[in-house]
C-alpha positions as CSV (number, residue, x, y, z in Angstrom):
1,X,-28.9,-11.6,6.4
2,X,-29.9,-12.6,2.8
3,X,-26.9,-13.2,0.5
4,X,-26.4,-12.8,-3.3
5,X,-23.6,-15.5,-3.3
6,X,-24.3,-18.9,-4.0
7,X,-23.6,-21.7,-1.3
8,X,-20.7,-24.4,-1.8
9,X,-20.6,-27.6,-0.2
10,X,-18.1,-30.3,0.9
11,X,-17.4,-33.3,2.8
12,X,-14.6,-31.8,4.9
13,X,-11.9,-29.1,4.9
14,X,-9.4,-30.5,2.7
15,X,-12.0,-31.1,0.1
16,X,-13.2,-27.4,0.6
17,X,-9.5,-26.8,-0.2
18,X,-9.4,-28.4,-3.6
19,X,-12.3,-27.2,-4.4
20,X,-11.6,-23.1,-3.7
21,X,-8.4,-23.9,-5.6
22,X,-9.5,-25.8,-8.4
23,X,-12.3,-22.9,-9.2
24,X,-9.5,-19.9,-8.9
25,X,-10.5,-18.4,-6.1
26,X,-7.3,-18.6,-4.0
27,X,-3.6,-16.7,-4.2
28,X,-2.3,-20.3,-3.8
29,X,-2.5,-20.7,-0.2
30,X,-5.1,-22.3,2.2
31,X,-7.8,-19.9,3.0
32,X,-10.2,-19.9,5.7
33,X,-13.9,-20.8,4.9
34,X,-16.4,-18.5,4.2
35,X,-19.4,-19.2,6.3
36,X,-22.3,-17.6,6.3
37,X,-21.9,-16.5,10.1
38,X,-18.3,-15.2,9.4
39,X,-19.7,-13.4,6.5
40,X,-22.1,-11.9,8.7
41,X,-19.8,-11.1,11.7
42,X,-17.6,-8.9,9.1
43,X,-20.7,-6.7,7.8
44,X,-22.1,-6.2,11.0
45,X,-18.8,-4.9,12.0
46,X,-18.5,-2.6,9.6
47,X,-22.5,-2.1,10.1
48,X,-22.9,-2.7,6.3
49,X,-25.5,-5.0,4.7
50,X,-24.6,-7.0,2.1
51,X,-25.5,-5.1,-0.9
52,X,-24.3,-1.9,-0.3
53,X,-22.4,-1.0,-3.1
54,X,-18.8,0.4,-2.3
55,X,-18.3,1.6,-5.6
56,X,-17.8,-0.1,-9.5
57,X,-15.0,-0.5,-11.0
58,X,-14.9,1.8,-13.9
59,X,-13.2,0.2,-17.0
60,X,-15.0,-3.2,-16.7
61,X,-18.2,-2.0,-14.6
62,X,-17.7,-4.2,-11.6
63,X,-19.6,-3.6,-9.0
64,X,-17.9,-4.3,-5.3
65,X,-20.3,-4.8,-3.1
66,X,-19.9,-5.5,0.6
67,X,-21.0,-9.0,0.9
68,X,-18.5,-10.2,-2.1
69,X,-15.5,-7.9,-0.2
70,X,-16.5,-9.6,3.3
71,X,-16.4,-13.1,1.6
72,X,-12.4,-12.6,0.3
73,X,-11.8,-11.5,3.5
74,X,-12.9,-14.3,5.7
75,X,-11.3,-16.4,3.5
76,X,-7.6,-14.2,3.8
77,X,-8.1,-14.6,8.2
78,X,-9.7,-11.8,8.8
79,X,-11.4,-11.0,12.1
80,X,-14.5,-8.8,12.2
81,X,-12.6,-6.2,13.8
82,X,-10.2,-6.1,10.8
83,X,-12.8,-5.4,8.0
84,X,-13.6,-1.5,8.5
85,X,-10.0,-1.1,7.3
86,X,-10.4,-3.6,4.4
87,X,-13.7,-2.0,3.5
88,X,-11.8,1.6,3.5
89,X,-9.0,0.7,1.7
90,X,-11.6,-0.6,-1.5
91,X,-12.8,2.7,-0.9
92,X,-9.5,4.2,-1.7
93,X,-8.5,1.7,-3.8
94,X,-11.7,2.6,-6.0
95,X,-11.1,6.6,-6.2
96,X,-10.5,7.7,-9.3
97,X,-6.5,9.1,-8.5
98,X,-5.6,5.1,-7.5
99,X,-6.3,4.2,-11.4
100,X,-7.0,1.0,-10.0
101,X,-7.1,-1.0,-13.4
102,X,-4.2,0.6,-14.5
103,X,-2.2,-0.5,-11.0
104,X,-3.7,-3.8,-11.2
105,X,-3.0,-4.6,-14.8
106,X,0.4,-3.4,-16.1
107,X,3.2,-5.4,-16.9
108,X,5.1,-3.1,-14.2
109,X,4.0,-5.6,-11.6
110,X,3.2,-3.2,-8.5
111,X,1.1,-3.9,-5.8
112,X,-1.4,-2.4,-3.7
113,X,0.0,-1.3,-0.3
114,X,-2.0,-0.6,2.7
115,X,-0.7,1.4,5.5
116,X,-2.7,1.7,8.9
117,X,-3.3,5.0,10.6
118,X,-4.6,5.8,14.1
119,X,-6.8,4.1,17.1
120,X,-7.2,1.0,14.5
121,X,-3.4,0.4,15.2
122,X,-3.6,-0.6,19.0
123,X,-7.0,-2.1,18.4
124,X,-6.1,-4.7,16.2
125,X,-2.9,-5.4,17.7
126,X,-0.8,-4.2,14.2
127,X,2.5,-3.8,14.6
128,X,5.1,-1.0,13.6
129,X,8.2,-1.4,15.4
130,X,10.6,-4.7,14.4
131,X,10.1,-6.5,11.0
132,X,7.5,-3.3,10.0
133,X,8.0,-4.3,6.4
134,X,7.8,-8.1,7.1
135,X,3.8,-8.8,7.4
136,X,4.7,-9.5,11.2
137,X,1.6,-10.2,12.4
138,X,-2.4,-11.4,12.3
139,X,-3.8,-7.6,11.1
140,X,-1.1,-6.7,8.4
141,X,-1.2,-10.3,7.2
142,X,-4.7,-10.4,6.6
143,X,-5.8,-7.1,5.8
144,X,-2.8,-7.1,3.4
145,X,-4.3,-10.3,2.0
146,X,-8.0,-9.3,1.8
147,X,-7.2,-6.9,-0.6
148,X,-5.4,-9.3,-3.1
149,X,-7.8,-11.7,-2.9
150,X,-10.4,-9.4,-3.6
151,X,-8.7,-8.3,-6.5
152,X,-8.8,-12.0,-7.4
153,X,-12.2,-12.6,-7.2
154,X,-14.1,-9.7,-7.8
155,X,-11.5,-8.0,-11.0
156,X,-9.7,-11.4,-12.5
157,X,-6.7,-10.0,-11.2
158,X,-4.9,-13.6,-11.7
159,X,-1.4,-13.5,-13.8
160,X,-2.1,-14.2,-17.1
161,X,-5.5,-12.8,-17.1
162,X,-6.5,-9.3,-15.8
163,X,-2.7,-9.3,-14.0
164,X,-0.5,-9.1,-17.2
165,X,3.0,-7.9,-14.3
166,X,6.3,-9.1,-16.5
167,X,7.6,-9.9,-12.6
168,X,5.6,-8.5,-10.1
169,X,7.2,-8.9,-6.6
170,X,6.4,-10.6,-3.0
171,X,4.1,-7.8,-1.6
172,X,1.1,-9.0,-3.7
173,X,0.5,-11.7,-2.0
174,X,-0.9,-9.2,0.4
175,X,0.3,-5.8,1.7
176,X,-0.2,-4.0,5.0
177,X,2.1,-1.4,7.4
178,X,1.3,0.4,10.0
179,X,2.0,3.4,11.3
180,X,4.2,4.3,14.8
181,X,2.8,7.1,16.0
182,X,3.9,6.4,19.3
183,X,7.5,7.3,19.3
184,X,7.9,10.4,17.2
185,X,6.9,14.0,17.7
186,X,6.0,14.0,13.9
187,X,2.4,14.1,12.8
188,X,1.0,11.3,11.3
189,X,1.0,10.6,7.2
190,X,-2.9,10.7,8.1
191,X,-2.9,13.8,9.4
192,X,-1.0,15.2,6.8
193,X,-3.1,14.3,4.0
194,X,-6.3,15.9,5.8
195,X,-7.2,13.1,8.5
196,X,-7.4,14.1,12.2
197,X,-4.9,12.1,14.7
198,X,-7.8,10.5,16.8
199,X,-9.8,9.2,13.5
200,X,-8.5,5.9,11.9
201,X,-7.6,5.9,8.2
202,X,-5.7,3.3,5.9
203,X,-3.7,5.2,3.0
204,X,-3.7,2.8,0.1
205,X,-0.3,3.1,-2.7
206,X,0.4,0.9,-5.8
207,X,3.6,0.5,-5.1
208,X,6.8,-1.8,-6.1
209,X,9.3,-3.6,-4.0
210,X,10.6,-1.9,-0.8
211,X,14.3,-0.3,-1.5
212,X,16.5,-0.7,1.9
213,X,19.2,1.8,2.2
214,X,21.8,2.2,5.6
215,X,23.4,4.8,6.6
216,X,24.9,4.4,10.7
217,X,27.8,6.8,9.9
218,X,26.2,10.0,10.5
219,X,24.0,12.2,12.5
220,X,23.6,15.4,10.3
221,X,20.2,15.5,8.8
222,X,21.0,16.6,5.6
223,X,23.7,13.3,5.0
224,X,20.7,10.7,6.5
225,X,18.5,12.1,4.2
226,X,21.1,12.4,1.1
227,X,20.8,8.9,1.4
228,X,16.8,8.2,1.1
229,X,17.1,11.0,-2.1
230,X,19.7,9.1,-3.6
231,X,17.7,6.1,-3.7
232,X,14.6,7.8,-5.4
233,X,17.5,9.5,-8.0
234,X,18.5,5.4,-8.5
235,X,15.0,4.9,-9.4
236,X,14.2,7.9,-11.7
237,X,17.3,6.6,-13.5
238,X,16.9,2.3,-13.6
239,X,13.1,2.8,-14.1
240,X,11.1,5.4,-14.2
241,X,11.6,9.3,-14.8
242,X,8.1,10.8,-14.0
243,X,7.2,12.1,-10.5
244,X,4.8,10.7,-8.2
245,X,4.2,10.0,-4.2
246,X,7.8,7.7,-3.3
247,X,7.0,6.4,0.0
248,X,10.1,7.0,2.6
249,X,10.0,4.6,5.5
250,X,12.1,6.2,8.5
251,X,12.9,3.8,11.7
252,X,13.6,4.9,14.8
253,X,17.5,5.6,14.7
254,X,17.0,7.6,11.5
255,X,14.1,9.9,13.5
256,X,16.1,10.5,16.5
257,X,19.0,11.9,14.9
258,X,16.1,14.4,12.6
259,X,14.0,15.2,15.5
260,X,16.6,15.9,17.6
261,X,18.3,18.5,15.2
262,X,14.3,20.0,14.8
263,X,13.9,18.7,11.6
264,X,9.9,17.9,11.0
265,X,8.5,16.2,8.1
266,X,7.8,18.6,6.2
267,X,11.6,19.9,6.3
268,X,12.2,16.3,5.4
269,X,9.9,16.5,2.3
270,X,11.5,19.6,1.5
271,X,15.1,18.4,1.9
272,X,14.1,15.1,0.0
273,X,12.2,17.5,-2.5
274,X,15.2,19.5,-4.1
275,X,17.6,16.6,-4.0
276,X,15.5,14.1,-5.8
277,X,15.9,14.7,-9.7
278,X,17.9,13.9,-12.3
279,X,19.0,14.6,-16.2
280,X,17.7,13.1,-18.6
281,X,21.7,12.5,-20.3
282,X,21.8,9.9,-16.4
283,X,19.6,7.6,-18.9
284,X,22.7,7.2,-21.0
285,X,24.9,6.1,-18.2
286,X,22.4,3.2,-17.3
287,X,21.7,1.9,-20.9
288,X,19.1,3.8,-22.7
289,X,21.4,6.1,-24.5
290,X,19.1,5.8,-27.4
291,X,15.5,7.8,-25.6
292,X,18.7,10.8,-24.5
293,X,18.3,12.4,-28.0
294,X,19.3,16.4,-27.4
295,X,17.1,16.7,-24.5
296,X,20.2,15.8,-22.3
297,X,20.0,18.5,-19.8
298,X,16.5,18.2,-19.7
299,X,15.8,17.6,-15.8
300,X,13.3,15.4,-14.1
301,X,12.3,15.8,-10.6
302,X,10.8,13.1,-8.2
303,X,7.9,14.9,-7.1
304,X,6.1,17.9,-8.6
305,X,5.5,19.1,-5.2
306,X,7.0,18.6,-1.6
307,X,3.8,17.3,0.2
308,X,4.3,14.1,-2.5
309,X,7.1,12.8,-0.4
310,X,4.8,10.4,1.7
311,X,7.2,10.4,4.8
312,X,6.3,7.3,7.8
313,X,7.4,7.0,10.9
314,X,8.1,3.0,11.6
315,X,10.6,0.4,12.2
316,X,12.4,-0.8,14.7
317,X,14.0,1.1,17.3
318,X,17.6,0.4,16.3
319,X,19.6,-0.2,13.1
320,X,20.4,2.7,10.8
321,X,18.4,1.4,8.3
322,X,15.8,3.0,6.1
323,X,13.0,2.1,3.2
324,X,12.3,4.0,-0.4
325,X,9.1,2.8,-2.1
326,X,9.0,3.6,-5.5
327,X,5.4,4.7,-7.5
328,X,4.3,2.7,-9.7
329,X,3.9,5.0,-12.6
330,X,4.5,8.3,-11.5
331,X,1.6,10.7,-10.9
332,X,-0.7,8.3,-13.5
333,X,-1.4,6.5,-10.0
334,X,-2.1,8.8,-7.0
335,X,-1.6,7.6,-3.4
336,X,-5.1,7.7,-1.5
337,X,-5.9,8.2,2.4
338,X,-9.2,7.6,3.6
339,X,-10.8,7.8,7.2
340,X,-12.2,4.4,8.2
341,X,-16.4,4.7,8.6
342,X,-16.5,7.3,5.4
343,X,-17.1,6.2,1.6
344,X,-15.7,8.4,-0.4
345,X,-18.5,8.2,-3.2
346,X,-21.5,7.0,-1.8
């Protein structure tokens, strides 16, 4: 293969090191090195050669092309295998709904999450069950990461520069669930939004920090799910009121009590749907009497539809625990699923 991107050299690893940090080019932590065989290994995984464009970025005219995304991530960990889902999620990632500029430079400080859908799961060995939200293992980790450092490299996405977050918060340093598809009756978030169940996909969300709710005191639908709506109503209130795809992470516990009563996820999104909104006089309870004005019993709901409530099944298989992750900005930034092996714009 003939690559665009010059060749570095140094006397050893730790040099290599300083060097990758001293230029910019790492989130802070060691990275692997970026060798021309490792390079290779990822595009011929993905059967890609290094200048196929997967798409530009449309405010600064970036191009992303396939070599420059297979650098960033051999230098996050990642495998061969793992770079068909990195490559698809910069596919999503660069769809116009994502508003990836917008997501990757606001002083809201989301970040880009990546969930995993289908065969890709087992394959790479990704895990869904116990810690789901804690990066537990080799795939989440680095895919997660790929995608930062990406934005890194190839977008200036560096705080202070293109990243202007006021806080930001721990999931961009790199991103990644996966789906468990294995112990519920519920179709997959993939197949949902248009993907069939034996086709892999990543769905790709710029998101902000995971909300944890409990609730082990009940088995009635309606009350388990009360509490995932009141979450989202605590968000529309402490930060923002415009509707948009909240992501509700549902463990195991949680999803026996609602499968076993018949409930499927679309009576969830339903359920979650109606109870979801607020008025706009709530802002004056939290501190921004002033933006009340006389449109007090204006109402605002979550989601302006209920196929926005992005339901997934995973967790651990005990613990009455649940996740809400909030939008960044409402609809401004649309959650996007893509099937691994098909650009969206090519």
């Amino acid at each position: 293969m003939t690559f665009q991107s010059a060749a570095l050299s140094a006397r050893d690893f730790t040099e290599a090191q300083a060097l990758l940090h001293e230029k910019g080019w790492t989130d802070g932590l060691p990275v692997m090195l970026p060798t021309e065989d490792s390079v290779a290994a990822c595009l011929a995984e993905a059967l890609m050669p290094p200048e196929q464009l997967l798409g530009i970025e449309p405010v600064r005219g970036r191009p992303i092309t396939a070599e420059k995304v297979a650098i960033n991530a051999v230098m996050a960990g990642c495998a061969p295998e793992h770079f068909p889902a990195v490559v698809t999620a910069w596919n999503a990632m660069l769809s116009p709904p994502f508003l990836l500029h917008g997501a990757t430079s606001s002083t809201g400080g989301c970040a880009v999450l990546a969930i995993l859908h289908g065969p890709q799961i087992r394959e790479l060995g990704a895990g869904s069950t116990f810690s789901a939200l804690g990066g537990r293992d080799r795939a989440l980790n680095c895919i997660g990461r790929a995608l930062r450092l990406g934005l890194i490299n190839l977008l200036d996405v560096r705080p202070g520069e293109a990243d202007r977050a006021t806080l930001g918060h721990p999931g961009k340093l790199g991103w990644c669930l996966a789906e468990d598809e294995n112990h519920t009756s519920w179709e997959t978030l993939a197949e949902q939004r248009g993907v069939p169940r034996e086709a892999s996909a990543v769905t790709v969300m710029a998101a902000m920090a995971p909300r944890q709710i409990m609730n082990e005191w009940t088995t009635a639908p309606e009350e388990i799910l009360e509490t995932y709506a009141a979450e989202v109503r605590a968000n529309l209130r402490h930060y923002s009121i415009w509707p948009g795809n909240y992501l509700l992470v549902i463990p195991q516990q949680h999803r026996t009590h609602l499968e076993a009563a018949g409930w499927s996820k679309a009576d969830v999104q339903r359920f979650v749907f109606e109870r979801a909104r607020i008025k706009r006089r709530e802002w004056g309870e939290v501190g921004k009497g002033t933006v009340v004005r006389d449109r007090g019993d204006w109402e605002y709901p979550a989601f302006e539809r209920p196929e926005d409530v992005l339901v997934l099944a995973a967790g651990g298989p005990a613990g009455g625990f649940g996740a809400v992750i909030p939008p960044w900005l409402g609809n401004k930034s649309r959650a996007v699923t893509a099937p691994v092996g098909v650009c969206i714009d090519c």
